[in-house]
N, C-alpha and C positions, 0 to 999 in steps of 0.2 A: 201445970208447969211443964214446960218443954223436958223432955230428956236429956241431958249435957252429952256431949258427941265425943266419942272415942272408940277407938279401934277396937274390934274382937279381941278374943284371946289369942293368942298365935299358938300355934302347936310348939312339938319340942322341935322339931327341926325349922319351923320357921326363928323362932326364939333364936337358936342357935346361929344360924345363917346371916339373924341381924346382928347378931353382937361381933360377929366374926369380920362384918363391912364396916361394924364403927370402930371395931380396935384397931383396923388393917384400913383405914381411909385413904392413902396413898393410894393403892395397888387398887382402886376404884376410880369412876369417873365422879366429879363434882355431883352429876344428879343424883345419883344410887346413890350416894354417902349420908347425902343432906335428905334425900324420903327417909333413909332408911333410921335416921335419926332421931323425924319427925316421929314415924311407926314405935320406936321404942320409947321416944317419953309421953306419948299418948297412952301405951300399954304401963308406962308406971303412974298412971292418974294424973299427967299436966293437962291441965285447960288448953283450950284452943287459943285464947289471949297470951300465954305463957309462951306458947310450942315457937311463933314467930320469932320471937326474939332469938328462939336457940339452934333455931336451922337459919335466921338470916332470911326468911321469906315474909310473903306477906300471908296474913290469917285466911284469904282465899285458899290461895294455896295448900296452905294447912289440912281443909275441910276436904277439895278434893283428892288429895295423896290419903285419908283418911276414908272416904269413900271409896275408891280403888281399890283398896288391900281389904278391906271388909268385901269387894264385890270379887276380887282377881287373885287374891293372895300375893303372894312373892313377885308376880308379874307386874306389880303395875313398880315395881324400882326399876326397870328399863324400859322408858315409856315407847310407843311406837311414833314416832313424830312425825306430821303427815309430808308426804313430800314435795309440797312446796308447788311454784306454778311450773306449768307444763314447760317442756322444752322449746326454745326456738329453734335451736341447731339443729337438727334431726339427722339420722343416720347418711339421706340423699347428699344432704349440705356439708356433711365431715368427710364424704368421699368427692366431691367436686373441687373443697380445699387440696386437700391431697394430692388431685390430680392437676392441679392448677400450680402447685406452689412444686412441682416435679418438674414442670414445664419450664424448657429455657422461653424468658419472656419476648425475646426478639420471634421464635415461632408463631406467637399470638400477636404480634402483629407492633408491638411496645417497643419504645427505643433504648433500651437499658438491657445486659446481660447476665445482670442476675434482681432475684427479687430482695424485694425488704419489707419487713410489716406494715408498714406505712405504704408501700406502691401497692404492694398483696390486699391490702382491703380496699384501698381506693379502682383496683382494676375489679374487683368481686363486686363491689359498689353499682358499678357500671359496665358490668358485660351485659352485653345484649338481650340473649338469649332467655337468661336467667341470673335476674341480679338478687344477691347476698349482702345484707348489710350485719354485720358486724363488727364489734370493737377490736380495738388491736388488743387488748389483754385478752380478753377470748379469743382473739386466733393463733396469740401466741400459744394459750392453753390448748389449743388444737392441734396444734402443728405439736406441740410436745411428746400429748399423747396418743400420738400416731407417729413418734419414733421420726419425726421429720425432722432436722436437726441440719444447724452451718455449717458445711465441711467443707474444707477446702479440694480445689480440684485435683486429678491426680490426671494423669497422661501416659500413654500406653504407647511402645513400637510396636511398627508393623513389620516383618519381614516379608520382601516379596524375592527372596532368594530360591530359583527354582528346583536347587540340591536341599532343601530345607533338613527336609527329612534323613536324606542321607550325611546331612553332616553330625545332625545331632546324634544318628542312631551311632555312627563311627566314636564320636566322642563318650558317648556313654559305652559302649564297647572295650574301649580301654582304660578308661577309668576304672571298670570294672571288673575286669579281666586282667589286665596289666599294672596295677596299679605300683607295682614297685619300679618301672621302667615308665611311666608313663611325667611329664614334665609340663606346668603351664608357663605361659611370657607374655607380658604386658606392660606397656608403657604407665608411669603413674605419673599425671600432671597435668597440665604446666605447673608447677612450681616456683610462684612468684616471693623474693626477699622483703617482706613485708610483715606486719602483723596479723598475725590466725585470732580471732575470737575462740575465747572458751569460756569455759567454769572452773573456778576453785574454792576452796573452802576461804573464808575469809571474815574478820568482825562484820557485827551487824552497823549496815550504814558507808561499809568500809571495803567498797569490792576493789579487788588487783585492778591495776590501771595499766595499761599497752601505751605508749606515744601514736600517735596518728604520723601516718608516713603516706605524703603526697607526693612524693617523688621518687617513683620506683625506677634507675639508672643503671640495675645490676640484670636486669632484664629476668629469664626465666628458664629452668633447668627439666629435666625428666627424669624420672628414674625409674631406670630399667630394672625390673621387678623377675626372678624366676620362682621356682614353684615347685617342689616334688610334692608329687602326690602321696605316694607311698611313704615318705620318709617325714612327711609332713615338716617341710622346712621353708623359710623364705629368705634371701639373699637377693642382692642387687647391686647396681652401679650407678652415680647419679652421671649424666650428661647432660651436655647444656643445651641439647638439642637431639632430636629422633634422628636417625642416621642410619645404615646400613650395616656400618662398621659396628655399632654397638650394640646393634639384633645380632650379628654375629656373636660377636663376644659371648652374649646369653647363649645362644645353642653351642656354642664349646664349653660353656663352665655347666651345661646341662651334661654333655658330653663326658666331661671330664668325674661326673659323679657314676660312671659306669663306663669304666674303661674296657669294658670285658669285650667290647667293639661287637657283642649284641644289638638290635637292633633296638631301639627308645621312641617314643610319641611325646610330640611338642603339640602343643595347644596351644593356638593364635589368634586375635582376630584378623580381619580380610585390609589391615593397611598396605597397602603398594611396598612399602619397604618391606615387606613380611615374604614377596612372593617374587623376588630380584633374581634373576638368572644364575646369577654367583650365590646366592643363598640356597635358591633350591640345587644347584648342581653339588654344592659342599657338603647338603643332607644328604644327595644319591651316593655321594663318595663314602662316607664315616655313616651310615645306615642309622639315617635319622629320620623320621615319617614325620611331614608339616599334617599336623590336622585343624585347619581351619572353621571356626566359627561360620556360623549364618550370619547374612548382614542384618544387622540393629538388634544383634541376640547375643549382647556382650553378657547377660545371665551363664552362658552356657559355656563360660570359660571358669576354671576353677578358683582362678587367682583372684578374683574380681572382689571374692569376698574378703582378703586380708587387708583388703586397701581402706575398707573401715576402720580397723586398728591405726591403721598409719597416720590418718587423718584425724581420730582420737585421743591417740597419746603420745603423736610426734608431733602435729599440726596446733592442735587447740592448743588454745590458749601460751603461744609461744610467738617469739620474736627472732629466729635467727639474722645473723648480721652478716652473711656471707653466705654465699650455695658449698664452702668446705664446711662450716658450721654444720648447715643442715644436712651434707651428705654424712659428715660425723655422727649428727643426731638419728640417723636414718637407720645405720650400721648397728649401731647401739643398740636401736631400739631390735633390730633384726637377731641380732646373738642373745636377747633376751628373752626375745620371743622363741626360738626354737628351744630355748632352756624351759620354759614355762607353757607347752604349747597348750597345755590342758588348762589352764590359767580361766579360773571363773570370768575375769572382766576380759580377756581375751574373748573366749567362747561367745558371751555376750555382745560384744561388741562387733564380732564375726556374724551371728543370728542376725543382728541389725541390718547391717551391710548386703547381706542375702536380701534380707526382705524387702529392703530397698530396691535393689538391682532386680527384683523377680516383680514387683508392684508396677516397674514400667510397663510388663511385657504381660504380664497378668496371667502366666500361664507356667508350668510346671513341663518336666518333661514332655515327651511323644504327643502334645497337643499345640495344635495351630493356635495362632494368634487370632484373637476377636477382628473384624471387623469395626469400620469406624461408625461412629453414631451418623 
């Protein structure tokens, strides 16, 4: 008569090891839980007809988990599982996707400006050279994990201003140097009587409603924006139009925050009104130095960055009914913000605005602009 089949003895520490996987069966995988199950009611005398029913296998199974730990010990609860048929994709073929789906497709010769999984397999399909057939859920899996990913375009100025260098060095010069005497100005707009898109907190199902306004007849205002650096403050005027007379006004109410008839730095950019015969002759007079911006390097004006705020907690989500409304709303917001200037959603909303305004240009101080593709 045959020998009935059952596991060796287990040592003390394999004993312990199993009992610890069946008390803790969560905190394991399904396989290990269910050998390691098998392995202990074989070691308390159940039959191999028995054991099935209690791990949920079939009695093959049984035999071999039973053979394995008599040949492997402890090793055969995390089996090696063999891995499967060979790859088709091969390392050549993940790098050829890569460089393919990098490609604007108008360069390869395609009538379309960007790819899509569906055009990206069918050109792989059929490139010439070396065709790749693949499914689109594998190439999606590919393209994933190689970090290739839909991102929307971004677009960069160039300056071809041939003072580049020396405008910027000047302005960071007194920025940093001067910074209690030093002033920016900036137009903010156009500013149309209409409704701003935003967010607010609202029931669910239940978001704020704007009315739709198709007929804007109030036309469109600016506001004239100033800037102490040092004093960290922001003030302004709204006009319903850029003007000469209202660039002025800013360089005297710059003016008037240092009466000491010391000399002050204005930081501008290069508009035509900025640089009018009577504007610069009024700075030689009252000892005002215009320090101008590079063209298409509106980053490198100081002010640039508070006009995020302005468009976040004056703008959004608001309906003025008048340009006195809005210049009301403007003021307001203005006397608030120099009360609050350290103001976490300030700060924040400032960081944005920077990073915004520096993403066009894609460069940081003392460094040229890229080149275009």
């Amino acid at each position: 008569m045959a020998e009935k089949l059952k596991v060796r003895r287990p040592t003390p520490e394999e004993g312990a090891r199993l009992l610890r996987i069946v008390r803790r069966g969560h905190r394991y995988k399904a396989t290990t839980y269910r050998r390691a199950m098998g392995i202990l009611g074989s070691a308390e005398g159940n039959s191999v007809k028995v054991l099935p029913n209690l791990v949920h296998t079939s009695p093959d199974r049984v035999r071999q988990v039973i053979h394995a730990f008599n040949e492997k010990g402890l090793d055969c609860l995390d089996p090696k599982w063999a891995c499967g048929r060979p790859r088709e994709i091969g390392d050549e073929d993940r790098a050829l996707i890569v460089k393919m789906a990098s490609k604007r497709p108008r360069s390869l010769g395609q009538p379309f400006t960007r790819w899509s999984i569906r055009k990206l397999q069918r050109y792989l399909a059929t490139k010439k050279r070396r065709k790749l057939t693949i499914s689109r859920e594998r190439l999606r899996q590919v393209l994933a994990e190689e970090d290739i990913t839909f991102k929307k375009t971004k677009t960069w100025k160039e300056s071809n201003d041939p003072d580049y260098d020396a405008k910027c060095a000047r302005i960071e010069d007194v920025v940093n140097n001067h910074p209690d005497r030093t002033f920016a100005f900036d137009e903010f707009g156009p500013l149309a009587i209409r409704p701003y898109a935003g967010s607010a907190w609202s029931h669910k199902n239940k978001p704020q409603r704007l009315p739709a306004n198709y007929s804007k007849k109030l036309g469109t205002s600016q506001f004239h924006a100033c800037y102490s650096v040092g004093d960290d403050t922001l003030w302004g005027v709204l006009h319903r139009r850029k003007s000469q007379r209202a660039v002025l006004r800013g360089l005297k109410s710059m003016r008037d925050r240092r009466p000491d008839g010391e000399r002050i730095y204005a930081i501008l950019d290069n508009l035509p009104l900025h640089k009018t015969e009577r504007i610069r002759d009024w700075c030689a007079a009252n000892e005002v130095e215009l320090c101008f911006t590079p063209t298409s390097t509106s980053w490198a004006n100081p002010i640039e960055c508070h006009f995020g705020p302005l468009r976040e907690f004056v703008l959004a989500n608001s309906y003025p009914r008048s340009h006195r409304a809005l210049s009301r709303a403007l003021h307001k917001h203005c006397r608030w913000r120099n009360e609050n200037a350290r103001h976490p959603a300030i700060l924040e909303a400032e960081r944005k605005e920077r990073a915004r305004v520096r993403s066009e240009s894609g460069r940081r101080w003392g460094q040229r602009q890229p080149r275009a593709a």
